[in-house]
C-alpha positions in Angstrom: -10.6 -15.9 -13.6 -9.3 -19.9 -14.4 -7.6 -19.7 -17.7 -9.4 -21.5 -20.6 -6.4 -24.0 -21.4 -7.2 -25.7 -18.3 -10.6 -26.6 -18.9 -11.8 -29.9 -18.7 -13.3 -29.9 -21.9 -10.4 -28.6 -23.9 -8.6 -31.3 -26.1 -5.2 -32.4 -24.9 -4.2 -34.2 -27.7 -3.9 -34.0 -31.7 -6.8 -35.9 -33.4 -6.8 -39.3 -34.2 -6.6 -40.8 -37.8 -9.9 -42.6 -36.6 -11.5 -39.6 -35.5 -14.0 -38.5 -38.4 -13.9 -34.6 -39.6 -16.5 -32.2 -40.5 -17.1 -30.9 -43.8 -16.7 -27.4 -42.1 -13.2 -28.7 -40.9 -11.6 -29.8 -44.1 -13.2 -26.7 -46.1 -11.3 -24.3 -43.4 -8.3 -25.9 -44.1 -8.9 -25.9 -48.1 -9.3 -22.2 -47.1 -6.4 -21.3 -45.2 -4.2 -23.7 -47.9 -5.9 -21.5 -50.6 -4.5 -18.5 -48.7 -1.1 -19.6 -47.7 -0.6 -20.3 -52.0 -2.0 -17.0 -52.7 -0.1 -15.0 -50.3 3.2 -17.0 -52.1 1.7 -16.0 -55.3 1.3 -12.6 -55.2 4.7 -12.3 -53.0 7.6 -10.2 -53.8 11.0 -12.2 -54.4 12.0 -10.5 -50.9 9.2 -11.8 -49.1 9.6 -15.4 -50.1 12.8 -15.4 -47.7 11.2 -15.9 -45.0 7.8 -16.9 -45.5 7.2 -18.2 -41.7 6.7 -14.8 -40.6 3.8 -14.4 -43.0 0.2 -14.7 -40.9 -1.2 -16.7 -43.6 1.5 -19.5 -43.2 0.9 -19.4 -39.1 -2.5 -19.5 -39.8 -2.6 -22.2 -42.3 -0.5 -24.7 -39.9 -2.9 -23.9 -36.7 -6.0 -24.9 -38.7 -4.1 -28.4 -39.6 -3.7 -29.5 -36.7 -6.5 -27.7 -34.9 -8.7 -29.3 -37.8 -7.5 -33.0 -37.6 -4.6 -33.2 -40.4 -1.9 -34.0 -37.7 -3.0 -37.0 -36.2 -1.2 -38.7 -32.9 -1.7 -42.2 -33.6 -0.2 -42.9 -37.1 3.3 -43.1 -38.9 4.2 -41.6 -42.0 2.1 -44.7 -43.7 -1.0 -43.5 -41.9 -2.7 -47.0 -42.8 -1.3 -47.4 -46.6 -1.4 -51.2 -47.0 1.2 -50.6 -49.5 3.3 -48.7 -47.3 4.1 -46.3 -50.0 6.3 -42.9 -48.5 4.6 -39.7 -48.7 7.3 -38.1 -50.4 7.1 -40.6 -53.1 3.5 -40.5 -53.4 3.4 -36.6 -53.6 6.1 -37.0 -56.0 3.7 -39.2 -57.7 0.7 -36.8 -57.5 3.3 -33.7 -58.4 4.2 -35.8 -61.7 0.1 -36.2 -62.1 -2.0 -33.9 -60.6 -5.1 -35.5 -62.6 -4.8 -37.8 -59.6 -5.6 -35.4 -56.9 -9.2 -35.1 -57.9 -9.8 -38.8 -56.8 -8.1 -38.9 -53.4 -9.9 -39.4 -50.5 -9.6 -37.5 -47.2 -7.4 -40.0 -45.3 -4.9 -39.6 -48.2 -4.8 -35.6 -47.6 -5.1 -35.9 -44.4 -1.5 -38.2 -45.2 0.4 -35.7 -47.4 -0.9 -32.5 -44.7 0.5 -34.7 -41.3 3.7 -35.4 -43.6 4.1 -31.8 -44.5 3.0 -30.7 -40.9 5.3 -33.1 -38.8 8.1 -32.8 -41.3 7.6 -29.1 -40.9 8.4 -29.4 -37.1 10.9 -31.8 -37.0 13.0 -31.9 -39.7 12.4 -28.6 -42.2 12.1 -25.8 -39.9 15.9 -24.3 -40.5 15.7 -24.3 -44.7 17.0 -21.4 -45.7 13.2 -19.8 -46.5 12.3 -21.0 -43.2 10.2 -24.1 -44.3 10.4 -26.9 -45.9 7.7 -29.3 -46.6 5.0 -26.8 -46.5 7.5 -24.5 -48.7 7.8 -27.4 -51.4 3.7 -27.9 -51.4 2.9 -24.2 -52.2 5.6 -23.8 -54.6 4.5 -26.6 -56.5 1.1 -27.0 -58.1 -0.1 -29.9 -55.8 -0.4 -27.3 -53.5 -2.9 -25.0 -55.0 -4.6 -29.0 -56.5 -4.7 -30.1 -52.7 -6.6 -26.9 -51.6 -9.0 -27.2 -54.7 -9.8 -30.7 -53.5 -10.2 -29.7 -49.9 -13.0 -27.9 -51.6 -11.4 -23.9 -51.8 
């Protein structure tokens, strides 16, 4: 039996930023955000140590990439004319989370391939584990992002 990785049809590469998503896409991962900030929020101080071995946070960063959140052809700008940092932004949107309501899908798809690629590269040996991802569901723009991701 040929092993379905090597299909022709299977996608090689992340998505691109110009690569449109479906509704159904961005809802899943509004879902699985939803979940990863409920799983912290009904945690026990004991299980917030290591929150990478929870399936919800696993699950949550497959369906970001999978989904088109981690894109291969942008920088950390991801086409801000203003060239604003995501850190500052979500700093920004932290300070104001009013703000979040209005954003459009390229700016969470922004602030998700921040958190995602920072996750990988930079975050993953913070003492819980994580990071980025770890500083988005303990502060409210997590559970504001998942709402406006539609969950």
């Amino acid at each position: 039996m040929r092993a379905l990785e090597n299909d022709p049809d299977i996608r090689d590469a992340p998505f691109s930023l110009q690569e449109k998503l479906t509704i159904q896409q961005v809802r899943f991962v509004g879902a699985r955000l939803r979940d990863l900030v409920d799983r912290y929020e009904s945690a026990s101080r004991e299980e917030r140590l290591r929150p990478i071995y929870w399936a919800e946070w696993s699950v949550f960063m497959n369906a970001a990439h999978s989904c088109g959140f981690v894109c291969r052809d942008e920088g950390e700008d991801m086409g801000d004319p203003k060239k604003t940092p995501v850190l500052e932004f979500m700093r920004k949107l932290v300070n104001n989370l009013e703000l979040v309501e209005s954003l459009c899908l390229r700016d969470l798809r922004r602030i998700l391939h921040y958190a995602m690629r920072s996750e990988r590269w930079g975050d993953g040996g913070a003492g819980t584990g994580g990071g980025t991802v770890w500083a988005l569901i303990t502060s409210r723009l997590g559970n504001a992002i998942a709402r406006r991701l539609g969950a």
